[in-house]
C-alpha angles and dihedrals in degrees: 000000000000117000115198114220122219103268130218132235129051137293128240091256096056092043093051081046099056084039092059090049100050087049084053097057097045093047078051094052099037089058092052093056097044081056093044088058094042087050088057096052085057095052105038083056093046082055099047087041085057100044095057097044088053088056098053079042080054098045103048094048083052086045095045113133123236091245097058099242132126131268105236114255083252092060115133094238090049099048091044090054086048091046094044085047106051082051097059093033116081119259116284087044128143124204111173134147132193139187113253111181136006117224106063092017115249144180149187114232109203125188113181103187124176115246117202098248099359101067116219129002118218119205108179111179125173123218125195112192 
């Protein structure tokens, strides 16, 4: 009579299992770096958000009159930042920046910028001249 040995090697069931677990861990993986990317969208915009609202901070302490007060919201140095910011944001962006107190002068920078799943983005940032 023949006797069967115990044989080496894996079944079908235990391969299809390691294979569902390996899946598992790439889709895993795969979701973490869609959201470290994501992540660094977010943050690339936030930066470039900040860096032009420091340079309108920069420039309207440069452009502060002698007597301490604000330059208008229409004022030519104001409208050209807006317009040179809303050509470097995405669509659907907002750059405005209004005087907020008179003596020294001060203002409120605001950015509003669309973020893919989050909606709009609001950087406020007050400047004192």
């Amino acid at each position: 009579m023949l006797t069967i040995g115990r044989m080496r090697g894996f079944t079908l069931i235990e391969a299809l299992v390691a294979l569902a677990i390996l899946l598992t861990g790439i889709a895993g993986a795969t979701v973490l770096l869609l959201q470290g990317v994501q992540h660094e969208r977010e943050s690339a915009a936030r930066r470039n958000v900040l860096r032009i609202a420091g340079s309108l901070a920069e420039e309207l302490r440069a452009l502060s009159p002698l007597d301490g007060s604000p330059l208008p919201a229409d004022a030519p140095a104001i409208a050209a930042w807006r317009a040179s910011a809303l050509a470097v944001l995405p669509d659907g962006a907002d750059a405005r920046a209004e005087p907020a107190g008179e003596s020294p002068a001060a203002y409120l920078i605001t950015i509003d910028w669309p973020v893919a799943g989050l909606g709009l983005q609001r950087l406020a940032l007050a400047v004192t001249t």
